[in-house]
N, C-alpha and C positions, 0 to 999 in steps of 0.2 A: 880431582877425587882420587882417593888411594886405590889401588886394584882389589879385588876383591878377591880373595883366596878360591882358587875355583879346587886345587886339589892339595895336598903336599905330596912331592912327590921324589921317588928313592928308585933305586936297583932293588931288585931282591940284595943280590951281595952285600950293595951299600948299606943296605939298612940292616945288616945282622955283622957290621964291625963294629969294632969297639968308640969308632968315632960318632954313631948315631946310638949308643948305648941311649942316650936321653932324647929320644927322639918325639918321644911322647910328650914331654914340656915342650922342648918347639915347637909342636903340633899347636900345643894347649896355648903356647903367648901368642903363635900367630895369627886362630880365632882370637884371641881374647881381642887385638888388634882391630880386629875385623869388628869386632862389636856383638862375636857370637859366644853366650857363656858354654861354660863347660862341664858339668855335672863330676863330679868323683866315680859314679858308677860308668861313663860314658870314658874318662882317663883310663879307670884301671882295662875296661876293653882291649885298648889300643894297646897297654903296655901288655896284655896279653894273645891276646888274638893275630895281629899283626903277624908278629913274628913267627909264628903259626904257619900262617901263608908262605910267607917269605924262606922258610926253613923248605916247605915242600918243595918250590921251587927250583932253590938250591940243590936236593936233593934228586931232582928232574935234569938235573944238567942246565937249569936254566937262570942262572943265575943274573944275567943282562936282561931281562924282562922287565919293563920299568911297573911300579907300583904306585897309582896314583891314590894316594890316604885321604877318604871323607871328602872326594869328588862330589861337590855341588854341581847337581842338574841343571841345563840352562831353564831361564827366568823361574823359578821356584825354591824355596826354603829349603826343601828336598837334597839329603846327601847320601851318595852309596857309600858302604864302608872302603871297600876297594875295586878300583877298576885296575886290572890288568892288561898292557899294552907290548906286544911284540909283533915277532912275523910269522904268519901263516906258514906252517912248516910244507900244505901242499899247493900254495899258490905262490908262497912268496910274496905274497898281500898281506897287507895291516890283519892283526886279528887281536879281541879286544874279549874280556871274561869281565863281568861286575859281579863279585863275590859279594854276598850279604854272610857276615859273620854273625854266629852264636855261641855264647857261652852254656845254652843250658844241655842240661844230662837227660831228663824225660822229661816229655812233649806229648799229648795228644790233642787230637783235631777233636775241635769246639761242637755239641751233639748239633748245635742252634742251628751254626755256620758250618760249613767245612773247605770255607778258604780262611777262618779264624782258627788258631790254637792255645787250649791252656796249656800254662807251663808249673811243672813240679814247682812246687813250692814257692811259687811266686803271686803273690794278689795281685789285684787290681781286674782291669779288663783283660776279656782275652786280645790277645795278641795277634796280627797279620800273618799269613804262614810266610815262612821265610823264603822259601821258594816262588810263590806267587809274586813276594815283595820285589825278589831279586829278577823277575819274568817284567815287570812292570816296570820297573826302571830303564832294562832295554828297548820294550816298546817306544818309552820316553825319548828315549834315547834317539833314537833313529826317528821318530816324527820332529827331530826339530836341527840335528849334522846335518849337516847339507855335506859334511866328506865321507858320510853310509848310504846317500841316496844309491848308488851305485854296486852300492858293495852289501846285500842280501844275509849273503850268510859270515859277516865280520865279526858279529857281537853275541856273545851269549850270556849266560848266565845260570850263576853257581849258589846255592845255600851250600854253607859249610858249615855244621854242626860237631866242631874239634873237642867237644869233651864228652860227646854223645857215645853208647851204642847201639849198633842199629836196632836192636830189637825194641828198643826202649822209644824210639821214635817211627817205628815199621807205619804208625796209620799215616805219617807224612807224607809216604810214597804214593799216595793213593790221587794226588792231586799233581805230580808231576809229570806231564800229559804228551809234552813235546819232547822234539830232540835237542833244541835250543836251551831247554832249561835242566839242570842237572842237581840231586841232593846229596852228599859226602858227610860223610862221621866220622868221628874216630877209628872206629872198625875196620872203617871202607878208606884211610886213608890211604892205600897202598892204589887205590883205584882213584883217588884223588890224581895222584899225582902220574900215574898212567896219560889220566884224562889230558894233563898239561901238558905231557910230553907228545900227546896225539895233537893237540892245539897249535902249540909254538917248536917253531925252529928256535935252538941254540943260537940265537943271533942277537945282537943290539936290538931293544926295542924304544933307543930314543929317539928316531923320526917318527915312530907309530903313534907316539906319546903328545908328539909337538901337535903333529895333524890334529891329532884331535882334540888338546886341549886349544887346537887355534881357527879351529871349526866356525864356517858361520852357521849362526844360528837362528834358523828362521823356520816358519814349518812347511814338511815338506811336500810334496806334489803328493806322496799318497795320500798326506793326511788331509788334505786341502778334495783330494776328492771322495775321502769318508765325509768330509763336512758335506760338500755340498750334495751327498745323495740321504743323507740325514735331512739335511735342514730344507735344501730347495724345493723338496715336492712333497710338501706341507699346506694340505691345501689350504689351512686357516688364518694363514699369512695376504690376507688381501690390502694391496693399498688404495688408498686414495685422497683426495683433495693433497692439502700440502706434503700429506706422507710419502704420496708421490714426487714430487717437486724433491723432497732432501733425499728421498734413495737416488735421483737421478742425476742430481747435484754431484752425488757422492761418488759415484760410477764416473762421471764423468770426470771430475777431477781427478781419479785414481787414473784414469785414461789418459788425462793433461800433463801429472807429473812425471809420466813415464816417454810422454813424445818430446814433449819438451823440457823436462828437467825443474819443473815449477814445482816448489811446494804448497799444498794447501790446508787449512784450517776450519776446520766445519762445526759448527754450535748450532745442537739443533735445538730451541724451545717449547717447552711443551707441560702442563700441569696432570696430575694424576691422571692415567686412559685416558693423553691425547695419542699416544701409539707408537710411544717413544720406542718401546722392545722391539714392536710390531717389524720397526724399521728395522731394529740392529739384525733380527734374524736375516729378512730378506735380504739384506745387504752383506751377513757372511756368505750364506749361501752361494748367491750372486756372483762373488768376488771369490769364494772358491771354487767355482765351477770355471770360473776364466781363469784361473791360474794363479791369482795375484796370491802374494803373501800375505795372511790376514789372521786379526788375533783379536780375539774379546776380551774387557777387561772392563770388574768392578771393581769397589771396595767395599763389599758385602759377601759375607761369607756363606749366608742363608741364599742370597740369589745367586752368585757362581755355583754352589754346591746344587742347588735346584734345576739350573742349567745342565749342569755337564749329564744330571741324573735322566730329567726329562726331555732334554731338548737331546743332547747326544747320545741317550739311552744309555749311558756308563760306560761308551766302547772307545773307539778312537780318539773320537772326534770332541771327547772332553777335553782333550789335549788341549784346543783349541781357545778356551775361555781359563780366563788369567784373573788373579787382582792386579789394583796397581800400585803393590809396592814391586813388584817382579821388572820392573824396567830398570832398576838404577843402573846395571848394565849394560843394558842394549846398545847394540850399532845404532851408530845416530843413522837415521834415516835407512834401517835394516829391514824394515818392515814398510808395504807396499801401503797398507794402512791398519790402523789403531782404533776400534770401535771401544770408545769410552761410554760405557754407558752408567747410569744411575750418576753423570761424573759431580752431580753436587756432594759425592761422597769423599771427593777429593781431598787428601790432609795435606798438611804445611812440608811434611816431609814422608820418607818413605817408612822411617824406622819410628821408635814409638816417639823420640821427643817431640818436644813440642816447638824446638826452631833447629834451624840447620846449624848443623857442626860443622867444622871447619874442611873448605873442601866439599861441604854436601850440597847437591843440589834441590832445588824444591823440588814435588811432586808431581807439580804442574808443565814445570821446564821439561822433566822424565820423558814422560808422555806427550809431549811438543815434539822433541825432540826422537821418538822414536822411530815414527814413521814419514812416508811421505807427504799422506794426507791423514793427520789425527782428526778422529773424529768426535766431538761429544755429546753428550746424547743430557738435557739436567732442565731439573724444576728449581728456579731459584728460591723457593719458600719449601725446599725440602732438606737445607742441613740442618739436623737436629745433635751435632755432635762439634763441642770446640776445635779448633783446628780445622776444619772444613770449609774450603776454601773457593770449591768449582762453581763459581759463577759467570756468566757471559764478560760482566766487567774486567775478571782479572785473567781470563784467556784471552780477553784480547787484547790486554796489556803486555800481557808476555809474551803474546806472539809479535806484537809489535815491536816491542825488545830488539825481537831476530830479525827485524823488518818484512814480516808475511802478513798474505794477506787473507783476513775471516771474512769466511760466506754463514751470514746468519741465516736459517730458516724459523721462524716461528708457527706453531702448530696449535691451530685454533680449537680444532675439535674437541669432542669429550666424549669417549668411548666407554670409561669408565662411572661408576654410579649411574649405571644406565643413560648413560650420554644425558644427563640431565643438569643442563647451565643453570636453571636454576638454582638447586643442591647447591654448586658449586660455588657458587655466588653468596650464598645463604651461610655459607660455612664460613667461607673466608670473613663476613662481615661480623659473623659470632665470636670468632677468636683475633678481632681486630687486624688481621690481613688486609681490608679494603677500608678505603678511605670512609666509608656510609659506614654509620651505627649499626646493632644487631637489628634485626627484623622479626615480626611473626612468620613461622613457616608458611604460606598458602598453598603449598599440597605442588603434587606433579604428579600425572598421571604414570611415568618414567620410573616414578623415585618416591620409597616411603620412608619417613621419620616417624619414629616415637619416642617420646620421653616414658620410661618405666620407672614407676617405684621404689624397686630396689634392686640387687645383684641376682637376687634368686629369680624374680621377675624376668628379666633379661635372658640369664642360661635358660631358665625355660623354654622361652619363646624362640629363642636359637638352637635347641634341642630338638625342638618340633621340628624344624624345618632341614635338620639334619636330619632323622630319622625320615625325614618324607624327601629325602633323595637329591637335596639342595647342601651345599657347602657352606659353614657359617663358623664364625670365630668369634672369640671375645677378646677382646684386649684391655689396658688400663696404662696410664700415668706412670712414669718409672717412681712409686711414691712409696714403695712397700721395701722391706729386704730383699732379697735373693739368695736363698743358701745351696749348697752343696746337697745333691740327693745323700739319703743316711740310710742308715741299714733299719729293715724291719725287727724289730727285736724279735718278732716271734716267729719271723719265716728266714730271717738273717738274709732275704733277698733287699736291694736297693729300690728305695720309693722317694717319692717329691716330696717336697715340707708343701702344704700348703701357707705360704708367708703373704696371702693378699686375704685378709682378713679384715671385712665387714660386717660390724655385727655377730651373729651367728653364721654369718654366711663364709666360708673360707675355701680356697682355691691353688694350687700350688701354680706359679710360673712356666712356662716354658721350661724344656728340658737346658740347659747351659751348654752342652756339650758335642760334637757329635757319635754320640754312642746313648741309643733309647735308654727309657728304663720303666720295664714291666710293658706298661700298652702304649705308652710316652713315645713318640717319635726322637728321632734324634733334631735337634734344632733349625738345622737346615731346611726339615721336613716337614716342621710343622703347621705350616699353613696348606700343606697339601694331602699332609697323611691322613687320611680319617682319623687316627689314633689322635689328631694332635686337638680335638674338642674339648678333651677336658681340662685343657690348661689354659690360664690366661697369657696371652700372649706381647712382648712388649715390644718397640718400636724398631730393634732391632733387627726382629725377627719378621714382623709385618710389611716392613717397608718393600716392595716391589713386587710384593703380591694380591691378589685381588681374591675373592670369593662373595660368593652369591651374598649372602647376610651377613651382616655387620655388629658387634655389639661392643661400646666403647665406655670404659669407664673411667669417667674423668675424676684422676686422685684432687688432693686438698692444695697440689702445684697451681692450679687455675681454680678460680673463685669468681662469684660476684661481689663487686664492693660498689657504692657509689656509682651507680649506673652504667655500670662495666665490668668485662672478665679484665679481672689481674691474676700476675701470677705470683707466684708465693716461692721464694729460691730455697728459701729453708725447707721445704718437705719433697724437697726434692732426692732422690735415694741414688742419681746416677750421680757413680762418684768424679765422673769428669766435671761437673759442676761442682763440685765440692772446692774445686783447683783456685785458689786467689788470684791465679792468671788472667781469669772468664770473670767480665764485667759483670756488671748485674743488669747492661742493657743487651749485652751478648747471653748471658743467662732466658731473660725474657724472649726474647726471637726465639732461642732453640728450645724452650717451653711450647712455646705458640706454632712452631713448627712442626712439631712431636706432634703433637695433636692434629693438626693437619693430615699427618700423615696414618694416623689412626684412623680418621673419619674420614679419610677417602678409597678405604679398601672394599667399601661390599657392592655390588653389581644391583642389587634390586635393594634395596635400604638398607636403614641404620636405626640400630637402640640404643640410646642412651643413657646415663646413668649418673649422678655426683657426688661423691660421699658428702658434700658441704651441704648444708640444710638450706641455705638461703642459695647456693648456687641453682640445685636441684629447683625450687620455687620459679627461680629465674627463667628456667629450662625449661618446664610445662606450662609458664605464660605466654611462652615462644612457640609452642605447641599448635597447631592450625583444628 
């Protein structure tokens, strides 16, 4: 596999001769190489901004101070504009600046937010303050060098506003709180450069530069002990029956590969609330309170983001949970272990195709490959997305591959739908997951079902039970469109299209994005935010979350025909299935899975619902 561009990196001097006059196309073909595009507004930056920097410097006497351009963050998407790298002019230690660059001239802080800003003349959302951004990067930073664990006050961090003046951006100052974080303008450029010459010694800064772009990178002992005073004394984390057996499994083997040098491979089994999370928490915690190197990782953007919010309360200790495209770099066996969890979300590769390029490794290999003891955590009847790959069968083919050896646990219980096997059972035979025909409901004292009516029926019923202090969602079929929030015409504020549309009855989607709109949560959130009731919500967004009541409305993709649910590929709206890739019996399964994964979200029941006329029939014969 090619390296992966981690910075481009120059002298101040070098980069303002005439030899790097185009330095900014090298910049631009060496992502493109990478496989990272490049916007025209995101070029003319560089060809502007940069040099910017690099002029002050020069003009600081510091001209050897190397400049590392659109340093990417280890394991993350994430790139700072520039990190600057020389020597501590009062230790004579490495010292290290991550400049966040701006072009804009006036700026004020957002009335809503005030770590958000709008910017003059620019739409869209507001914008991250630039100084927070560049504060946030260094925290990053230093939770996961292991050549800063030591060195406290090495890295700081600059917003640099070079076509600003100060007055015009004055509410900015108001959030710049430490002494590690600093904000410069035009105006104050004279204090800009002050600041650098207070920072760095007139010296070479290319061993400063090497260190740390040759850093390992793992996270580090403080962050490891933010985790475990987050996560470990949680009282709600109780295990038992098998859930005990795989944390202890797992603790132990983390303990095996480090006395004795064994690697191992952990797949744990388990269907909607058998306690799959239950475990990944206890087991970071666990594993960060003893020290180990430890890192969580989905492929879901709604439950990572729900994680870092609820579980790490948005501080540290978010650091900690990952996707997993973020390994295609990792030190093989850098990490002490690797909690894969939701891993039937696993794709073919990291980036979007759909097979590996040349050179590329699977996704599955990644994440083998990462740690000492990978761990996974998967419901084999939960991919509902092509490319999806994490199954027990083929992790343990690949581990086999490398000649290791898999400790399977399977996890019988059911925690979720009110720990009610029969539900469970019931379901799975309705949408042909088990080998037995569908059945009549016969009730559970555990666990209730209804078939309603219609859509209105449904939100009703799950309105009620919101209002009286219970959690309840509605979901549906990916059967409808999905459009882009639009402007209100009469208030020119941003609102949802209702595009799920039954009858009279109409509904807008989930919000798409993460940035709310109006009472809308932002996506990640909606299974959790109060705000997120009035939208229907789809499989992407539901999957790895639970709430009290359930309300699921099955689009025209699944039907009764001939004494059975079929599914129907043509009404289907997700455009992954659209792909001539995706069979029509690999279509069918992630149909049938989807819906799985809709009707096993609510804790005390489920409402039902079919747009098909003769499905719905079907539905309330089945009715107890």
């Amino acid at each position: 596999m090619g390296v992966v561009l981690l910075a481009f990196r120059r002298t101040a001097e070098a980069l303002l001769s005439p030899v790097e006059a185009r330095f900014a196309h090298v910049l631009r073909e060496e992502m493109k190489m990478q496989g990272t595009s490049v916007s025209d507004s995101e070029f003319r930056s560089w060809e502007r901004s940069v040099p910017v920097v690099a002029r002050d410097l020069v003009e600081a006497g510091l001209g050897q101070v190397e400049m590392l351009i659109e340093y990417k963050l280890p394991m993350t998407s994430k790139r700072a504009d520039v990190v600057l790298a020389g020597v501590d002019r009062r230790t004579g230690g490495d010292a290290f600046v991550v400049v966040e660059l701006k072009q804009w001239s006036r700026v004020e802080v957002w009335e809503d937010n005030p770590s958000r800003v709008v910017v003059h003349n620019m739409t869209g959302k507001p914008k991250l303050h630039p100084a927070l951004q560049a504060r946030g990067y260094t925290d990053y930073i230093y939770g996961f060098l292991t050549e800063l664990a030591n060195a406290p006050d090495a890295l700081h961090a600059v917003a640099y506003l070079h076509n600003a003046d100060r007055g015009d951006v004055i509410d900015l100052y108001d959030a710049v709180e430490d002494a590690r974080t600093q904000l410069f303008t035009q105006t104050t450029r004279g204090a800009f450069v002050e600041y650098l010459q207070d920072k760095f010694a007139p010296l070479p800064g290319r061993k400063a530069a090497d260190r740390f772009l040759n850093s390992e990178v793992r996270p580090s002992r403080k962050l490891l002990r933010h985790a475990m005073e987050e996560i470990r004394n949680r009282d709600q984390f109780t295990l038992i029956a098998e859930q005990r057996l795989a944390y202890q499994l797992v603790l132990d083997a983390v303990g095996k590969s480090r006395r004795s040098d064994l690697k191992t491979v952990v797949v744990i089994t388990g269907g909607p609330g058998s306690g799959k999370s239950v475990i990944t928490l206890s087991l970071l915690g666990e594993l960060a309170q003893r020290g180990h190197s430890v890192l969580h990782a989905t492929g879901s953007k709604s439950f990572t983001q729900t994680m870092r919010r609820h579980v790490a309360g948005g501080g540290q200790t978010a650091e900690l949970f990952k996707y997993f495209n973020h390994f295609t770099r990792a030190e093989k066996n850098g990490l002490d272990a690797l909690i894969c969890d939701e891993a039937h979300r696993i794709r073919r590769v990291s980036n979007n195709a759909s097979s590996p390029g040349r050179g590329q490794r699977l996704q599955i290999d990644e994440l083998i490959d990462a740690a000492r003891v990978p761990v996974f955590l998967l419901d084999g009847q939960q991919n509902v997305r092509p490319g999806e790959m994490g199954t027990l069968r083929r992790i343990r083919e690949h581990a086999a591959a490398r000649g290791l050896n898999v400790e399977h646990v399977p996890l019988d219980e059911q925690f979720r739908c009110g720990g009610s096997r029969r539900y469970e059972d019931w379901m799975r035979k309705l949408l042909g997951l088990h080998p037995d025909p569908p059945e009549r409901w016969m009730g559970d004292d555990d666990y209730e079902v209804t078939v309603v009516d219609s859509p209105a029926e449904l939100e009703s019923a799950l309105r009620h039970h919101h209002e009286n202090g219970r959690t309840a969602r509605m979901t549906a079929g990916f059967c409808w469109p999905w459009s882009n929030a639009r402007k209100n015409p009469r208030t020119g504020r941003p609102e949802l299209v209702p595009d799920v549309r039954i009858g009279e009855w109409e509904r807008p989607w989930n919000v798409k994005d993460n940035q709310g709109v109006g009472d809308a949560p932002p996506s990640d959130l909606w299974a959790t935010h109060p705000g997120g009731f009035g939208q229907v919500g789809c499989v992407f967004t539901a999957q790895g979350f639970e709430y009290d009541w359930n309300g699921v409305i099955v689009g025209p993709d699944l039907v009764y025909r001939d004494g059975k649910l079929v599914t129907v590929r043509g009404e289907s709206r997700d455009p992954a299935l659209l792909s001539p890739e995706v069979s029509d019996q690999e279509a069918d399964v992630l149909i049938r899975n989807t819906y799985k994964v809709l009707l096993t979200r609510g804790m005390m029941g489920t409402l039902l619902y079919s747009v098909d006329e003769r499905t719905q029939q079907f539905l309330a014969k089945l009715q107890r």
